[in-house]
C-alpha positions in Angstrom: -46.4 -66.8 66.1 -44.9 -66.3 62.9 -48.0 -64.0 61.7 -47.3 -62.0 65.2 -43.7 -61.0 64.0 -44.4 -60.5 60.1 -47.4 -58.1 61.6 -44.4 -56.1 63.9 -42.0 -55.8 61.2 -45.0 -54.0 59.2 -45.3 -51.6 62.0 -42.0 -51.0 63.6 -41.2 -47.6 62.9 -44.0 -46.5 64.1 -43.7 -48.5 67.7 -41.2 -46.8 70.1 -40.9 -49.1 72.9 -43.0 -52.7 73.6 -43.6 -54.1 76.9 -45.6 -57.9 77.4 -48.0 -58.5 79.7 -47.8 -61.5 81.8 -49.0 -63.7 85.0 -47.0 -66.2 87.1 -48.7 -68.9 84.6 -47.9 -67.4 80.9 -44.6 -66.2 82.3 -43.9 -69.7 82.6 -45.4 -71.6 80.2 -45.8 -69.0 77.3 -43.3 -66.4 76.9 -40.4 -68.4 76.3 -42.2 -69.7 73.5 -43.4 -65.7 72.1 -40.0 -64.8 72.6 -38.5 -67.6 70.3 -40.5 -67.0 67.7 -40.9 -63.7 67.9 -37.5 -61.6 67.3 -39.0 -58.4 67.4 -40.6 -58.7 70.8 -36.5 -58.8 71.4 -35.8 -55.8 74.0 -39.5 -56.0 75.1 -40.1 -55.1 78.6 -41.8 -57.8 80.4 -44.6 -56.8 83.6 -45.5 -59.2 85.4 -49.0 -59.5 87.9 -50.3 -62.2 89.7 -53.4 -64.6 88.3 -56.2 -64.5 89.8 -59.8 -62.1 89.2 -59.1 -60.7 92.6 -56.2 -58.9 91.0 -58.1 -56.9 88.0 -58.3 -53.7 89.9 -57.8 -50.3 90.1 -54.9 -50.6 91.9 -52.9 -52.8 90.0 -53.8 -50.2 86.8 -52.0 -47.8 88.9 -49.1 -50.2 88.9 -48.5 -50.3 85.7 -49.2 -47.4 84.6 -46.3 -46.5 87.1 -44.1 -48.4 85.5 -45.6 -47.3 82.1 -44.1 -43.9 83.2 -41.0 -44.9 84.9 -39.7 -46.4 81.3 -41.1 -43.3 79.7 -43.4 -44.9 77.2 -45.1 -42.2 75.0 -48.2 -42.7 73.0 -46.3 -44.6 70.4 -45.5 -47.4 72.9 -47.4 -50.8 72.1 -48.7 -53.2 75.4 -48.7 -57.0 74.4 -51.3 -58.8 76.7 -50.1 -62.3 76.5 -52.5 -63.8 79.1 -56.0 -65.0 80.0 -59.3 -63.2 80.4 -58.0 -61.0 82.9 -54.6 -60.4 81.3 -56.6 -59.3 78.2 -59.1 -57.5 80.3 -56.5 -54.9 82.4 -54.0 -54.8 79.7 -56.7 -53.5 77.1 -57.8 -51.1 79.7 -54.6 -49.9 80.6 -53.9 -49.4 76.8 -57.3 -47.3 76.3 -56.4 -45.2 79.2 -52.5 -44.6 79.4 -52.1 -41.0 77.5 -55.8 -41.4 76.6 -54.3 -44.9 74.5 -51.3 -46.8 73.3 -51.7 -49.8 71.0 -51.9 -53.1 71.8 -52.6 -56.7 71.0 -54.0 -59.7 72.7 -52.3 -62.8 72.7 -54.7 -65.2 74.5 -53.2 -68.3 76.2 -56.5 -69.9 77.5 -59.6 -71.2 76.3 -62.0 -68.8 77.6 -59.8 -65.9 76.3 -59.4 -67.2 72.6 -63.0 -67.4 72.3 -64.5 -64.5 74.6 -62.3 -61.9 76.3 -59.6 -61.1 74.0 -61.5 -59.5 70.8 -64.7 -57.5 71.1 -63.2 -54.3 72.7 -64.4 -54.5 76.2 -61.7 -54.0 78.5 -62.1 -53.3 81.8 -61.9 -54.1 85.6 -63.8 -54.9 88.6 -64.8 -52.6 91.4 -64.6 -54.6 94.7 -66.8 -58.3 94.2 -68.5 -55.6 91.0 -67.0 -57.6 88.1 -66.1 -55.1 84.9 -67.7 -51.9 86.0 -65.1 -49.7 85.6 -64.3 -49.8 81.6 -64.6 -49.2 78.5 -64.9 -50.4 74.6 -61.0 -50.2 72.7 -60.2 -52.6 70.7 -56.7 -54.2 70.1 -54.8 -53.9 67.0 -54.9 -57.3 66.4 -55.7 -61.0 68.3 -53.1 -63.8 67.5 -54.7 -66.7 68.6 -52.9 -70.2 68.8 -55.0 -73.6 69.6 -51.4 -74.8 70.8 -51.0 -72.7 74.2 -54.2 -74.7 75.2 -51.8 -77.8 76.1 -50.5 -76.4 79.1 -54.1 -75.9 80.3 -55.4 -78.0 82.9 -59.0 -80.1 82.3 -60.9 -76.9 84.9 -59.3 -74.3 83.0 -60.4 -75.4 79.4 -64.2 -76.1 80.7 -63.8 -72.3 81.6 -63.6 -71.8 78.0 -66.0 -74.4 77.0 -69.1 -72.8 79.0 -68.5 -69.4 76.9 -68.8 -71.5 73.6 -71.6 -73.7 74.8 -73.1 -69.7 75.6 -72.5 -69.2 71.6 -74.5 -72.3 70.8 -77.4 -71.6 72.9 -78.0 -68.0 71.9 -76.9 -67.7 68.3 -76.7 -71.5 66.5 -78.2 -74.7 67.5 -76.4 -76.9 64.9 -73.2 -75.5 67.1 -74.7 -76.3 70.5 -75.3 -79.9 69.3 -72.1 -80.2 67.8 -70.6 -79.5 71.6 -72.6 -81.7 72.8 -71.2 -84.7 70.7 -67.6 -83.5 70.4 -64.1 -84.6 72.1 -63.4 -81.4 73.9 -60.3 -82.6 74.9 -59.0 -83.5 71.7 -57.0 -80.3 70.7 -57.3 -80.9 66.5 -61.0 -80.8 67.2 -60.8 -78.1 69.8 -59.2 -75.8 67.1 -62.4 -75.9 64.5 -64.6 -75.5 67.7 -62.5 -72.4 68.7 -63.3 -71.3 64.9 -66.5 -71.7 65.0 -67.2 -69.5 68.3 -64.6 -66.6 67.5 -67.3 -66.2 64.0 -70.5 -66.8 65.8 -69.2 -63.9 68.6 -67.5 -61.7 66.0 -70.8 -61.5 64.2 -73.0 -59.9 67.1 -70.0 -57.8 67.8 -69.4 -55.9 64.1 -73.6 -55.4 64.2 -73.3 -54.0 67.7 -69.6 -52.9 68.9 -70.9 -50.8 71.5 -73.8 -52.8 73.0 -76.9 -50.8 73.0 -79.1 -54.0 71.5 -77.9 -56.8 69.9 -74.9 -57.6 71.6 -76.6 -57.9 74.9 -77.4 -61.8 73.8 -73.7 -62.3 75.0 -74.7 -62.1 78.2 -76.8 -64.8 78.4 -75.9 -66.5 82.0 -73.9 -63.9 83.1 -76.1 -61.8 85.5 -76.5 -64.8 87.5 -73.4 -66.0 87.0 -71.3 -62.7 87.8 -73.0 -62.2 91.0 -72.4 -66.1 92.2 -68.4 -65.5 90.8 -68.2 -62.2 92.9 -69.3 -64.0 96.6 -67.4 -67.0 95.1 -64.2 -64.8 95.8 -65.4 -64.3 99.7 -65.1 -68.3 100.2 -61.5 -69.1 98.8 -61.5 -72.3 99.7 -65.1 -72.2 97.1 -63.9 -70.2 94.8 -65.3 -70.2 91.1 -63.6 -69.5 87.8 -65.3 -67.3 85.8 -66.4 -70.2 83.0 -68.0 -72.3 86.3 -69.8 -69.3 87.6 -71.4 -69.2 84.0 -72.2 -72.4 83.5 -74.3 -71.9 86.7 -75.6 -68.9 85.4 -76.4 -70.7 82.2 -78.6 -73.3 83.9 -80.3 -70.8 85.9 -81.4 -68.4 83.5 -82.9 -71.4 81.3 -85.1 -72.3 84.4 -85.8 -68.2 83.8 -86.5 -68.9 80.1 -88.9 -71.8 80.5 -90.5 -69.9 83.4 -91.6 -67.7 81.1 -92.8 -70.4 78.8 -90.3 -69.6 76.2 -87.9 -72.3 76.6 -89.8 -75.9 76.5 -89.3 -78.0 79.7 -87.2 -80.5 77.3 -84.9 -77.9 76.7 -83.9 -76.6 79.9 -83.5 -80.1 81.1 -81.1 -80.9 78.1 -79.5 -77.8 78.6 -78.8 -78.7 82.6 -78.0 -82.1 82.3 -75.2 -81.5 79.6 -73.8 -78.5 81.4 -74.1 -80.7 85.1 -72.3 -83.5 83.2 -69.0 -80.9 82.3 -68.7 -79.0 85.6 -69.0 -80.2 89.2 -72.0 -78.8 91.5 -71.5 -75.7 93.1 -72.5 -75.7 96.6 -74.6 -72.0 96.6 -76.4 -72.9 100.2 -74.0 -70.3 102.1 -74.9 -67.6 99.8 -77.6 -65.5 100.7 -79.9 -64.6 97.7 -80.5 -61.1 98.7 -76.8 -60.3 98.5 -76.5 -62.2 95.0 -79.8 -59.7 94.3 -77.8 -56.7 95.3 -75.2 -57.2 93.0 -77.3 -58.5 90.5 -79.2 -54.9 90.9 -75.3 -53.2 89.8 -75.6 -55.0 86.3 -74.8 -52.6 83.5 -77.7 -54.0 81.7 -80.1 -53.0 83.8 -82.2 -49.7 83.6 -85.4 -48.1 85.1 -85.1 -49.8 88.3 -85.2 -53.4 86.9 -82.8 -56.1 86.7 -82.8 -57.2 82.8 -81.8 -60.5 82.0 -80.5 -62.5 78.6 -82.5 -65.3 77.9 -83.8 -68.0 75.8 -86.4 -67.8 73.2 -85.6 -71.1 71.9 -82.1 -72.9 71.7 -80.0 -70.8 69.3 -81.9 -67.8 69.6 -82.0 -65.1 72.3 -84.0 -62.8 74.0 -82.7 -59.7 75.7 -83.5 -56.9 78.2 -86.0 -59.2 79.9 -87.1 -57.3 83.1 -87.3 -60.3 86.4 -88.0 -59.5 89.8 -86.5 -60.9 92.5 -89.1 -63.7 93.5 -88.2 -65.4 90.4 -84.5 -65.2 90.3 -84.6 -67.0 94.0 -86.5 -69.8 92.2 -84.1 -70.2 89.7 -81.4 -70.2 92.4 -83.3 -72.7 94.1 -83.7 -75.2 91.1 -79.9 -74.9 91.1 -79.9 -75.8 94.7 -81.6 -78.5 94.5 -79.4 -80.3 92.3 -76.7 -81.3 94.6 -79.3 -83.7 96.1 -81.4 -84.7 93.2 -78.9 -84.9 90.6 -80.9 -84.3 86.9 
């Protein structure tokens, strides 16, 4: 945190007032932390919102822009998003959007938001079960990322994480995805060079691309499936998936997808499904209808003329995208999920 508060003092005249970000869980278990090592967050006001992807919304933007107002922050004012993925997410987009954009910074406290949703400049939130669909591309003056937040995480929340990185592997460097495969996940000083690793293999689609009209499509590799399943995951809270899960069952679907289309060798997808049905538990997907999961599938931003395009696999470590599939196909790949739960790979 240290780097956080040398970066401040470099840019304090031109900040006017700094307010920090925060759920129930970084309110807790992070901020004490910021603020003690931090002295010019001192003053700071902090807002809080609840955890939770049912909370990144439209009306909770209208919230905090609210209070944005009430304390009279002008376009000098800096947000400090000291969260998770959807922390990250809403703060950024608030930024971009109060007085057409104040600065801020992301301070991810998860997994899945040190190596995913806190750099890259999409920010952004959901429109009903639509995940991200109302957004846009700003990024944050700077990402202060520190491996030691992770200790507070439970074992669920850093598998959310792990499922984005294992994504990194599979579409951009095989040595990577069999490093994964072999590593102590767990153990926090290899964690960190794993975190590394992910943060340059995702940076590097993202300078070539910022804006995603080509390349950086490949980082959606198991998210068109897996957005859709998240979305009616929120319907059944007792079921409810975290975004990391929901991808990891997108991930296995879309390289039944990939072999289907006989670019993905049968080997492949089955190493691919057995290693990611060894880290996360079945999801039961039987009292989801497919032509709902279809429906929102169809509201993908990646898809155009009519056709839902997919991210796949050419080959493990290299990627495929704007792949046209209709619908017959994606309820076979929803199927060989299915039939997991009873015939385990």
């Amino acid at each position: 945190m240290g780097r956080l508060n040398e970066f401040l003092e470099g840019e304090h005249h031109e900040i006017t007032s700094k307010f920090i970000l925060v759920d129930e869980n970084s309110l807790k278990h992070c901020l004490p932390e910021l603020m003690a090592n931090v002295p010019r967050l001192a003053g700071a006001e902090i807002i809080e919102i609840e955890s939770g992807e049912e909370n990144k919304n439209i009306e909770i933007c209208e919230q905090i822009w609210q209070v944005l107002a009430g304390y009279n922050a002008d376009r000098r004012a800096l947000m400090i998003n000291l969260g998770g993925g959807v922390v990250c997410d809403i703060g950024g987009f608030i930024a971009a959007t109060y007085k057409r954009g104040i600065r801020s910074i992301n301070v991810p406290t998860t997994l899945l938001a040190q190596v995913d949703a806190s750099f890259g400049g999409k920010v952004g939130v959901d429109l009903g079960v639509i995940k991200n669909i109302v957004g846009t591309f700003s990024d944050p003056e700077a990402v202060f990322v520190n491996p030691g937040a992770l200790r507070t995480l439970s074992k669920r929340q850093l598998l959310c994480g792990v499922a984005e990185m294992i994504k990194h592997g599979l579409i951009k460097d095989e040595a990577y995805w069999h490093e994964l495969k072999d590593a102590e996940i767990m153990d926090m000083a290899v964690l960190g060079k794993l975190i590394e690793r992910s943060i340059a293999l995702k940076n590097q689609v993202v300078l070539e691309d910022p804006y995603e009209q080509g390349l950086r499509k490949v980082l959606n590799f198991g998210h068109t499936i897996g957005h859709a399943v998240e979305s009616l995951s929120i319907e059944r809270p007792e079921k409810s998936l975290m975004h990391g899960e929901a991808v990891a069952v997108g991930m296995i679907c879309e390289a039944y997808l990939s072999h289907a289309l006989g670019n993905l060798s049968a080997e492949q997808m089955e190493d691919i499904t057995e290693h990611i049905n060894d880290l996360f538990p079945h999801y039961d997907i039987s009292g989801i209808a497919h032509h709902r999961l279809i429906e929102l599938m169809r509201n993908d931003k990646k898809n155009h003329d009519g056709q839902i395009r997919f991210t796949l696999l050419n080959d493990i470590g290299s990627a495929v995208i704007d792949m046209p599939i209709d619908a017959d196909k994606i309820v076979s790949s929803l199927d060989y999920y299915r039939q997991m739960e009873r015939h385990p790979v």
